[in-house]
Structures are given as structure tokens and as C-alpha cells.
Jmol script that loads the backbone (N, CA, C; Angstrom):
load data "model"
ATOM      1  N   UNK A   1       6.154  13.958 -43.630  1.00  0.00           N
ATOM      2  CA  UNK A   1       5.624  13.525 -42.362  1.00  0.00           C
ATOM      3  C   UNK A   1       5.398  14.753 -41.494  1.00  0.00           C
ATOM      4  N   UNK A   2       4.263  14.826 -40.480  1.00  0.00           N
ATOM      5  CA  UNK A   2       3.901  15.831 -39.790  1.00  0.00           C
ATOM      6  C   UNK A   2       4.405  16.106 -38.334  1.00  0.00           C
ATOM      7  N   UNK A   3       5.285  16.828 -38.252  1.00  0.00           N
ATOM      8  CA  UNK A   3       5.934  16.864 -36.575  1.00  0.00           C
ATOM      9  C   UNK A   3       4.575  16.636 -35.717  1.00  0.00           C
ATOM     10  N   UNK A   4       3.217  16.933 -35.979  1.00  0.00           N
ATOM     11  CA  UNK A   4       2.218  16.407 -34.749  1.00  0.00           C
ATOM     12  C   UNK A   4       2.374  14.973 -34.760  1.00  0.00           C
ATOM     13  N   UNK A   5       2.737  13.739 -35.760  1.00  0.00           N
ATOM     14  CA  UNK A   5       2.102  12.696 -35.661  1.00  0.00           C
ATOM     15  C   UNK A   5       3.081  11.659 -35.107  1.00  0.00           C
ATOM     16  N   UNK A   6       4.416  12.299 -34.942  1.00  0.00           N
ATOM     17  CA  UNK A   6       5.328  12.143 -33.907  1.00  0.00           C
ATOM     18  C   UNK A   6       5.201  12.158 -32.386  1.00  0.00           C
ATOM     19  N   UNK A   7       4.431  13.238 -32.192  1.00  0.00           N
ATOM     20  CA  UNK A   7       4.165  13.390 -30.518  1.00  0.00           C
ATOM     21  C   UNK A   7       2.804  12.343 -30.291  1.00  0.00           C
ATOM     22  N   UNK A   8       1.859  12.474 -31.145  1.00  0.00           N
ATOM     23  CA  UNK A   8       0.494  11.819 -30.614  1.00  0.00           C
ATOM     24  C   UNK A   8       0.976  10.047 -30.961  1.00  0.00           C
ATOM     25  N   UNK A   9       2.111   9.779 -32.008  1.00  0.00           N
ATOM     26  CA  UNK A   9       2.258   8.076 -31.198  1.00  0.00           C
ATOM     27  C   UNK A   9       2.520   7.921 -30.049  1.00  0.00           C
ATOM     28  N   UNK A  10       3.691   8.868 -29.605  1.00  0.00           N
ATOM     29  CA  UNK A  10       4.142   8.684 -28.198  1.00  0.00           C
ATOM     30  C   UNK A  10       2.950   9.131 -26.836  1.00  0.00           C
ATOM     31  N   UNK A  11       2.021   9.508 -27.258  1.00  0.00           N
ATOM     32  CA  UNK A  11       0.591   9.730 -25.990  1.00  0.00           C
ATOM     33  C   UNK A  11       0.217   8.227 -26.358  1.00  0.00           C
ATOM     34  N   UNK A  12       0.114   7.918 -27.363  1.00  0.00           N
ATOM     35  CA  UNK A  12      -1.280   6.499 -27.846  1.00  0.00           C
ATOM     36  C   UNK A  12      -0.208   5.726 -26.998  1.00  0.00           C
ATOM     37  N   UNK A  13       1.225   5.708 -27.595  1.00  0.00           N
ATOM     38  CA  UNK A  13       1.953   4.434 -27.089  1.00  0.00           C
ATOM     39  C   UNK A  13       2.061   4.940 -25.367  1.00  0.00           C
ATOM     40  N   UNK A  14       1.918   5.310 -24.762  1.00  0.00           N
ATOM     41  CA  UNK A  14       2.058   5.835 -23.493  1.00  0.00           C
ATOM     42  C   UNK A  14       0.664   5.637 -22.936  1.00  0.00           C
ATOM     43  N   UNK A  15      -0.818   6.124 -23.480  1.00  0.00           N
ATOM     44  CA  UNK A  15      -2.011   5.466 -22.555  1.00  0.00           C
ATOM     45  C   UNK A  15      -1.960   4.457 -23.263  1.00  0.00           C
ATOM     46  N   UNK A  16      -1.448   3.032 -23.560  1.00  0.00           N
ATOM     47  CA  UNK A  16      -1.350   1.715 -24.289  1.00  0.00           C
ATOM     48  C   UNK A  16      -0.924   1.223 -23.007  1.00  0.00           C
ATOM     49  N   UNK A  17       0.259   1.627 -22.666  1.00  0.00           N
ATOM     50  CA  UNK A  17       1.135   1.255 -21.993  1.00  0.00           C
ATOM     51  C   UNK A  17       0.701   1.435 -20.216  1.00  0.00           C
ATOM     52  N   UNK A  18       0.192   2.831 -19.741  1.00  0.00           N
ATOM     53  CA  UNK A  18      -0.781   2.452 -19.009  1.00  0.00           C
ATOM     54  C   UNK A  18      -2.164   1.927 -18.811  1.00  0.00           C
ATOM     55  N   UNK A  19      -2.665   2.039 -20.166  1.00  0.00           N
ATOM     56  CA  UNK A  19      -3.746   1.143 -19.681  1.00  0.00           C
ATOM     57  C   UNK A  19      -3.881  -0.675 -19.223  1.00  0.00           C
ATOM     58  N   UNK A  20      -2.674  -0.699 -20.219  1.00  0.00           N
ATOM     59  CA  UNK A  20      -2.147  -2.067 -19.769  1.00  0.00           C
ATOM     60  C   UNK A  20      -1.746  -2.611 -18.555  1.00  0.00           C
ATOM     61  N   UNK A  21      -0.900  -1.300 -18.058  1.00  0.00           N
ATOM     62  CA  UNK A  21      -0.333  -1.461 -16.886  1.00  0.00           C
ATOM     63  C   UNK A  21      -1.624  -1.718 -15.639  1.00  0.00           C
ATOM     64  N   UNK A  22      -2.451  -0.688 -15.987  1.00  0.00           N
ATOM     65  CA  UNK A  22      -4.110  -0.730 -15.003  1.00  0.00           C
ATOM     66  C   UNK A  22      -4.676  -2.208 -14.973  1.00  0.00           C
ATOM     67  N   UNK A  23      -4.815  -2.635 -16.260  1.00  0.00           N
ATOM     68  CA  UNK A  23      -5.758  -4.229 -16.509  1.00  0.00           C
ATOM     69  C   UNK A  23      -4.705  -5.011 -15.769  1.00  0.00           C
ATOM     70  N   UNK A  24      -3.253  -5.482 -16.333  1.00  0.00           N
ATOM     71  CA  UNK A  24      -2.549  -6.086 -15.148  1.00  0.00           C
ATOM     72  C   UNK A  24      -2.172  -5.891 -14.051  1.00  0.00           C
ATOM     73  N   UNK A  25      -2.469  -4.476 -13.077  1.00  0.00           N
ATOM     74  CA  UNK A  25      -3.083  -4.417 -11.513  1.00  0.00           C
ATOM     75  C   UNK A  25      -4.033  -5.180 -11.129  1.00  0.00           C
ATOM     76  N   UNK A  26      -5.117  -4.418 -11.805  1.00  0.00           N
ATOM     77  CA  UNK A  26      -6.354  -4.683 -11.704  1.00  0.00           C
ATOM     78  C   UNK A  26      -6.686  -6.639 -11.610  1.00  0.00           C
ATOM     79  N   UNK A  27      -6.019  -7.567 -12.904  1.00  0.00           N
ATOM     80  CA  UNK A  27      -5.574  -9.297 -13.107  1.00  0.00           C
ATOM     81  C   UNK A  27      -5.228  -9.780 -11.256  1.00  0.00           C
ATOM     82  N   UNK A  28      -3.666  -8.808 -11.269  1.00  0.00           N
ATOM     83  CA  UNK A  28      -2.759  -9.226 -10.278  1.00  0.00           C
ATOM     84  C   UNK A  28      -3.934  -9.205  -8.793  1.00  0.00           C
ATOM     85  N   UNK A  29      -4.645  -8.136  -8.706  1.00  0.00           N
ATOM     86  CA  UNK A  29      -5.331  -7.799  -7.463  1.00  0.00           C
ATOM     87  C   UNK A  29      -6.428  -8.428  -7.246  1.00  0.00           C
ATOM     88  N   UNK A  30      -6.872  -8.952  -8.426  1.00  0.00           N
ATOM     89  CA  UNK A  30      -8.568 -10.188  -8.245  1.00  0.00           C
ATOM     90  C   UNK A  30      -7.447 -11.494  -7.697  1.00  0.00           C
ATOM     91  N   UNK A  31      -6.540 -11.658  -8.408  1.00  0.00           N
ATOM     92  CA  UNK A  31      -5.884 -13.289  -8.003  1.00  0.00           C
ATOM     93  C   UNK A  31      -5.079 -13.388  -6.713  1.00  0.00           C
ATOM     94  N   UNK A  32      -4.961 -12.648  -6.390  1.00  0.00           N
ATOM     95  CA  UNK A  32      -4.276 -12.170  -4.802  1.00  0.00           C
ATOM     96  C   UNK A  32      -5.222 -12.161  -3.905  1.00  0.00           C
ATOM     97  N   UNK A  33      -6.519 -11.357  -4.124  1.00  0.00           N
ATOM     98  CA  UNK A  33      -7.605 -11.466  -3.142  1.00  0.00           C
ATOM     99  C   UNK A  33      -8.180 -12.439  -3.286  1.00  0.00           C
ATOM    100  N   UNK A  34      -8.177 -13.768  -3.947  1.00  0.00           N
ATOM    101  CA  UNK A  34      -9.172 -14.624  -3.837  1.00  0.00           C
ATOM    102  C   UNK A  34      -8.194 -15.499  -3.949  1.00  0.00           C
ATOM    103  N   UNK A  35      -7.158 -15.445  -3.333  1.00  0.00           N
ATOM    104  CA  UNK A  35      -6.460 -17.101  -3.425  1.00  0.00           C
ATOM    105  C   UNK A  35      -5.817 -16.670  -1.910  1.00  0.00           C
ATOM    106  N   UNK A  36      -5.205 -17.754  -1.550  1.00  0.00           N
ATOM    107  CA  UNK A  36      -4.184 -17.474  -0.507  1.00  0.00           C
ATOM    108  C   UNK A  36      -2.423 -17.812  -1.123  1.00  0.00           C
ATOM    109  N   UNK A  37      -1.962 -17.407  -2.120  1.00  0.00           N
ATOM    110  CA  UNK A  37      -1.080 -17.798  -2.078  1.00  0.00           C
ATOM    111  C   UNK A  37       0.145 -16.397  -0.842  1.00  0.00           C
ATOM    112  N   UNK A  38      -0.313 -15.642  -0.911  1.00  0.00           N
ATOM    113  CA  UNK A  38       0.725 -14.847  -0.111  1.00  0.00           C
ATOM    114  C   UNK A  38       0.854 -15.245   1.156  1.00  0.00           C
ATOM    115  N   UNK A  39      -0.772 -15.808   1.961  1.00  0.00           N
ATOM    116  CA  UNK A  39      -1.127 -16.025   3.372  1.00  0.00           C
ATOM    117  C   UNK A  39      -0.321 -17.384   3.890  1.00  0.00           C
ATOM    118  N   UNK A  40      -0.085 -17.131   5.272  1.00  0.00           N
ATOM    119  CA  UNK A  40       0.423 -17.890   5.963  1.00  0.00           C
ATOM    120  C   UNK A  40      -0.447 -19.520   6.303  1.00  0.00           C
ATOM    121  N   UNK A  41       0.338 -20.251   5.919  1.00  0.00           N
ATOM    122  CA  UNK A  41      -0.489 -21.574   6.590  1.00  0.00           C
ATOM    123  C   UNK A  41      -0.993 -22.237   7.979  1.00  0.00           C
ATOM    124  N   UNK A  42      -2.417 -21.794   8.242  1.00  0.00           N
ATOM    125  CA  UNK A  42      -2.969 -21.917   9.601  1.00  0.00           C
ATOM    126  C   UNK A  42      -2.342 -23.398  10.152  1.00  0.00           C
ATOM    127  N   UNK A  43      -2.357 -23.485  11.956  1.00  0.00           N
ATOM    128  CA  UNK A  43      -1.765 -24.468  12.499  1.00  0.00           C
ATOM    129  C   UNK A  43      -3.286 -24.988  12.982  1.00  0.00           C
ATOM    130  N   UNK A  44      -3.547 -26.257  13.022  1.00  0.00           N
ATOM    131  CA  UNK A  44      -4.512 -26.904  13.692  1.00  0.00           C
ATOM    132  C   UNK A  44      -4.146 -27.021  15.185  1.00  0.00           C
ATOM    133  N   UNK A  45      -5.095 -26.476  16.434  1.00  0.00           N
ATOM    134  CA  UNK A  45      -5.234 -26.518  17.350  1.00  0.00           C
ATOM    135  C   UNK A  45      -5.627 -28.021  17.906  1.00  0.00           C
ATOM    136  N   UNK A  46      -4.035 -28.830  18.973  1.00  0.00           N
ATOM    137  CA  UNK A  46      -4.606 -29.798  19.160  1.00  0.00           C
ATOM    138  C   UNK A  46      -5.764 -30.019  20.612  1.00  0.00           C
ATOM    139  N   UNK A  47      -6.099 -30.770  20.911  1.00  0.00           N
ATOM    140  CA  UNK A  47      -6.919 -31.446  21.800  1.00  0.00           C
ATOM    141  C   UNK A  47      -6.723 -30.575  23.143  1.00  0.00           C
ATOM    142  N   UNK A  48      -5.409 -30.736  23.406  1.00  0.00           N
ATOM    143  CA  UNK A  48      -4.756 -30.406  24.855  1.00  0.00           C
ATOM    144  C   UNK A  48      -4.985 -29.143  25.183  1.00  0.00           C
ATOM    145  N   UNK A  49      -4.848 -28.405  24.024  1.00  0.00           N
ATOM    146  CA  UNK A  49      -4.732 -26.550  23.732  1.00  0.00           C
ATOM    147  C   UNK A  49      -6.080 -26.671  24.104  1.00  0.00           C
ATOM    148  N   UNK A  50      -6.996 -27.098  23.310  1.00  0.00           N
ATOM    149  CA  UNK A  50      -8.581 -26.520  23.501  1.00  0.00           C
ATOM    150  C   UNK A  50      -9.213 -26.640  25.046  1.00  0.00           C
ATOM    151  N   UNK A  51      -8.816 -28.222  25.094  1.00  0.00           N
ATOM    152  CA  UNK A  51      -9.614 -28.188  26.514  1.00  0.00           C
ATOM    153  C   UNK A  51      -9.288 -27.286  27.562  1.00  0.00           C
ATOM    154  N   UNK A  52      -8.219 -26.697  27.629  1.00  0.00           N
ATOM    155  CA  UNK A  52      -7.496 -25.652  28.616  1.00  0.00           C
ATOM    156  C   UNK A  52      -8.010 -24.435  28.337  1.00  0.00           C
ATOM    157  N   UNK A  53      -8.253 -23.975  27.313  1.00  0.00           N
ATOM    158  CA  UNK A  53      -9.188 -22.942  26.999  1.00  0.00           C
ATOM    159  C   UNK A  53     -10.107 -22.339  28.459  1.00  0.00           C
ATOM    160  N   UNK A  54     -10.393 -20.988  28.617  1.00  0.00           N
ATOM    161  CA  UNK A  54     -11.158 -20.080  29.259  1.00  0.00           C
ATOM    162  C   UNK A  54     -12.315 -19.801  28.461  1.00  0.00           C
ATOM    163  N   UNK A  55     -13.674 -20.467  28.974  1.00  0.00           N
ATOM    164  CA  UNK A  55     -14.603 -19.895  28.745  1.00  0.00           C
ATOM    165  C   UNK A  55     -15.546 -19.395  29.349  1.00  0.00           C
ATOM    166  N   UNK A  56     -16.210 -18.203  28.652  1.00  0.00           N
ATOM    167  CA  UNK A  56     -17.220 -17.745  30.174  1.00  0.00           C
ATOM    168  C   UNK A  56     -18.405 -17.646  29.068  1.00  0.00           C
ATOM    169  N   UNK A  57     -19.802 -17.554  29.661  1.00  0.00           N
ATOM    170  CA  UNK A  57     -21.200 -17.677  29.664  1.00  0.00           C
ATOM    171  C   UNK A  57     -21.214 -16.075  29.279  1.00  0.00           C
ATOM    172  N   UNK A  58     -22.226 -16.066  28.432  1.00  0.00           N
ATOM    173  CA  UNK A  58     -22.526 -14.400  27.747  1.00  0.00           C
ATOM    174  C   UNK A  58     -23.954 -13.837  28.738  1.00  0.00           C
ATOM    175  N   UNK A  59     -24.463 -14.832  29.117  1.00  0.00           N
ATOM    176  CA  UNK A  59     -25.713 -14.646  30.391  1.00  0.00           C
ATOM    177  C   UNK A  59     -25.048 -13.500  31.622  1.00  0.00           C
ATOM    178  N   UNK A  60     -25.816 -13.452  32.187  1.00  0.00           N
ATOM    179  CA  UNK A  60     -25.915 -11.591  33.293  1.00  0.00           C
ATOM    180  C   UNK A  60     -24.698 -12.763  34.269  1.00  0.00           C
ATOM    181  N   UNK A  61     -25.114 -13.839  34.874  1.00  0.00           N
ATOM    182  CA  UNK A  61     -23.696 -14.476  35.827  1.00  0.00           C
ATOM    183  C   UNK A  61     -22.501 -14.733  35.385  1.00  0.00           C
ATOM    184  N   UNK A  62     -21.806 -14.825  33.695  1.00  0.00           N
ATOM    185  CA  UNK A  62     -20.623 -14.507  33.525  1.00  0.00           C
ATOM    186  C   UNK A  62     -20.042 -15.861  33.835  1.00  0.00           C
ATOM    187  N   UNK A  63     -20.492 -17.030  33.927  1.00  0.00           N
ATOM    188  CA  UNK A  63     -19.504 -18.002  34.688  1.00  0.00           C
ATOM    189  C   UNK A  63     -18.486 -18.222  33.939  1.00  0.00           C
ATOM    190  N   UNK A  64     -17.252 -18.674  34.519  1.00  0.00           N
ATOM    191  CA  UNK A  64     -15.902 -19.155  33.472  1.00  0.00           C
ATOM    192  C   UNK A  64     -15.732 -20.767  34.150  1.00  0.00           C
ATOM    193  N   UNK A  65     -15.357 -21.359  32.785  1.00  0.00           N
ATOM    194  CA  UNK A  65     -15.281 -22.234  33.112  1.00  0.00           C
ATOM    195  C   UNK A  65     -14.207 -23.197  31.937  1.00  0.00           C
ATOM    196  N   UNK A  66     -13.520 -24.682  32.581  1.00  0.00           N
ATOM    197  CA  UNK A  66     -13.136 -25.035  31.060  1.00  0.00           C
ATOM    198  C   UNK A  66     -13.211 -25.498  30.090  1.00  0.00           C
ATOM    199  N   UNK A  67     -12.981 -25.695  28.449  1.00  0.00           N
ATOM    200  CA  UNK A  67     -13.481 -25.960  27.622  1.00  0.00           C
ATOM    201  C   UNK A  67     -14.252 -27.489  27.635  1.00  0.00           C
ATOM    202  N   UNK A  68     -12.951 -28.454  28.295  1.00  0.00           N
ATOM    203  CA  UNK A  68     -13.006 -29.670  28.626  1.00  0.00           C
ATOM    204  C   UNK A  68     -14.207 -30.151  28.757  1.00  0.00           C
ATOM    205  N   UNK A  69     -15.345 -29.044  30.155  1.00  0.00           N
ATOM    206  CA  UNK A  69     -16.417 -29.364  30.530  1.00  0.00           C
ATOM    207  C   UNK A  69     -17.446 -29.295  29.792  1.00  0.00           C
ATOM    208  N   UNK A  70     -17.087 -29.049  28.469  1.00  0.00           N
ATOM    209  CA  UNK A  70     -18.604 -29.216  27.191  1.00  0.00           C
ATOM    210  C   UNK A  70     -18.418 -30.511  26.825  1.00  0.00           C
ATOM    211  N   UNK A  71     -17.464 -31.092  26.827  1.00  0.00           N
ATOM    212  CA  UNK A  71     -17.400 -32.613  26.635  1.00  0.00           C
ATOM    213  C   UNK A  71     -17.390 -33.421  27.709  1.00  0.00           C
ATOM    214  N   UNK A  72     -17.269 -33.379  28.404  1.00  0.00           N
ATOM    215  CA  UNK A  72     -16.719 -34.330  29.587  1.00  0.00           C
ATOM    216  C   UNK A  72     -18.317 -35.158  29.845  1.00  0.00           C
ATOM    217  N   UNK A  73     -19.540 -35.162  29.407  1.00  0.00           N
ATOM    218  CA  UNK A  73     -20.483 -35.535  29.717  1.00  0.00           C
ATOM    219  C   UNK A  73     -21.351 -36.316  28.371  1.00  0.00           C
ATOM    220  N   UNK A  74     -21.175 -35.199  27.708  1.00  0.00           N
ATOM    221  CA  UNK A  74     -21.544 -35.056  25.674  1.00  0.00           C
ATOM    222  C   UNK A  74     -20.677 -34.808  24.586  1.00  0.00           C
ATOM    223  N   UNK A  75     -20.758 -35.123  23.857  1.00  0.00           N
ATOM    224  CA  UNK A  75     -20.572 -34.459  22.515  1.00  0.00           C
ATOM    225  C   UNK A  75     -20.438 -32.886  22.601  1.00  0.00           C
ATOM    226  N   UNK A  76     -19.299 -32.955  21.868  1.00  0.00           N
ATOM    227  CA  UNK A  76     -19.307 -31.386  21.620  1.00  0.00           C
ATOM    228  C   UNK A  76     -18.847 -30.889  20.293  1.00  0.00           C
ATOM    229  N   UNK A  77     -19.394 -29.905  19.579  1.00  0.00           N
ATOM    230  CA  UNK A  77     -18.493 -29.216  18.246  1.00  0.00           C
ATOM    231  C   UNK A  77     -17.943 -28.302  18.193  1.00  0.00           C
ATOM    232  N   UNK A  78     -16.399 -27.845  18.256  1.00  0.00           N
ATOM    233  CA  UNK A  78     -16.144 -27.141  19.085  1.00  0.00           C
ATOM    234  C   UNK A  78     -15.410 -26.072  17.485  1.00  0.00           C
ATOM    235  N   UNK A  79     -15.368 -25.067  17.312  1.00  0.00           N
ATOM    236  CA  UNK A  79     -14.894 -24.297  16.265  1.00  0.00           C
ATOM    237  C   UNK A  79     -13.898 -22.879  17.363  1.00  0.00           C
ATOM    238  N   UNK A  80     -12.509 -22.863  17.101  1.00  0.00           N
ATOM    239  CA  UNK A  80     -11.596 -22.170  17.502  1.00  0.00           C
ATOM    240  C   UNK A  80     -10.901 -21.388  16.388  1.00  0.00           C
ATOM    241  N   UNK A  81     -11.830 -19.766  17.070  1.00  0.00           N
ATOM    242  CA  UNK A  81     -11.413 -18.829  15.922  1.00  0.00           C
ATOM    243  C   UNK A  81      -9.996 -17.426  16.476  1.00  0.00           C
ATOM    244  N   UNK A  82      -8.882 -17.528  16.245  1.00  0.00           N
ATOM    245  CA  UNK A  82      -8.428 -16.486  16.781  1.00  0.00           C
ATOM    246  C   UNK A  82      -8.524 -15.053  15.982  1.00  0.00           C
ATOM    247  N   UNK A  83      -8.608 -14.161  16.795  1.00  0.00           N
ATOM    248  CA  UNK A  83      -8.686 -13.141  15.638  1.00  0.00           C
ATOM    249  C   UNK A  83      -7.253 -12.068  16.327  1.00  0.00           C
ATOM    250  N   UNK A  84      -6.815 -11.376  14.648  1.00  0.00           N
ATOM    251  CA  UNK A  84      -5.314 -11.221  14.453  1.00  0.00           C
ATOM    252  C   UNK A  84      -4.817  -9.900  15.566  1.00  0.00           C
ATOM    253  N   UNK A  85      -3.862  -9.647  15.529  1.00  0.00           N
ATOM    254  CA  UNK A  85      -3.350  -8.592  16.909  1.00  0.00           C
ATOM    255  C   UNK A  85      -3.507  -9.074  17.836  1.00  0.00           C
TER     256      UNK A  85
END
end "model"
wireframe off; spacefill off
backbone 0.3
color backbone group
């Protein structure tokens, strides 16, 4: 037997072993980013919360006013996004 063919199993078995290690990062990191199992479970915002809401007009007068008053007359669809920090 050849003292080289001793050292070059232990490279093959060693990039085996990381390459393996790479593909199951690589598994672990597609199924993590496309699922939520780590993420926290959002709370539904009720009724009371929204209508109290501050809103103002993106127009040059700025008015504020409260949420309540998009309904209070019509229909309204109302989508409440917080964003994190």
C-alpha cells in the first residue's frame, strides 16, 4: 500500500464531508427563507385599534384626521401594515 493513498482518502473523505455540509446549508437556508416556521405569529388588529388610528392626507394641506372617518359614511378597505423597529 502507498503512504500517498492514505492522505488523499482523508482530503476525498474531508471535501465529502464538506461538500455535504454546503448542500445541507444551502437545504436548511431555502426552507427557512420560504416558510415561517422561526417567525413570530402576527396579532390581528381589532376594530377599536384601527379606528383610533392617525391619519393624514399625502396632498400639499397635510390634513390629519381619524381612521373611523373613512367609514363613518361608506365602505371602507382598510389594510394595517406596521413596519419593524
Amino acid at each position: 500500500m502507498c503512504p500517498l493513498q492514505g492522505a488523499a482518502g482523508y482530503i476525498t473523505m474531508g471535501l465529502w464531508t464538506l461538500g455535504m455540509g454546503a448542500i445541507g446549508a444551502a437545504v436548511a437556508g431555502i426552507i427557512l427563507a420560504n416558510t415561517d416556521l422561526l417567525l413570530s405569529k402576527s396579532e390581528t388588529a381589532s376594530l377599536e385599534y384601527l379606528e383610533e388610528a392617525d391619519l393624514k392626507t399625502v396632498d400639499d394641506e397635510g390634513r390629519s384626521f381619524k381612521a373611523k372617518e373613512l367609514w363613518q359614511k361608506n365602505g371602507a378597505v382598510i389594510m394595517a401594515v406596521r413596519r419593524p423597529g
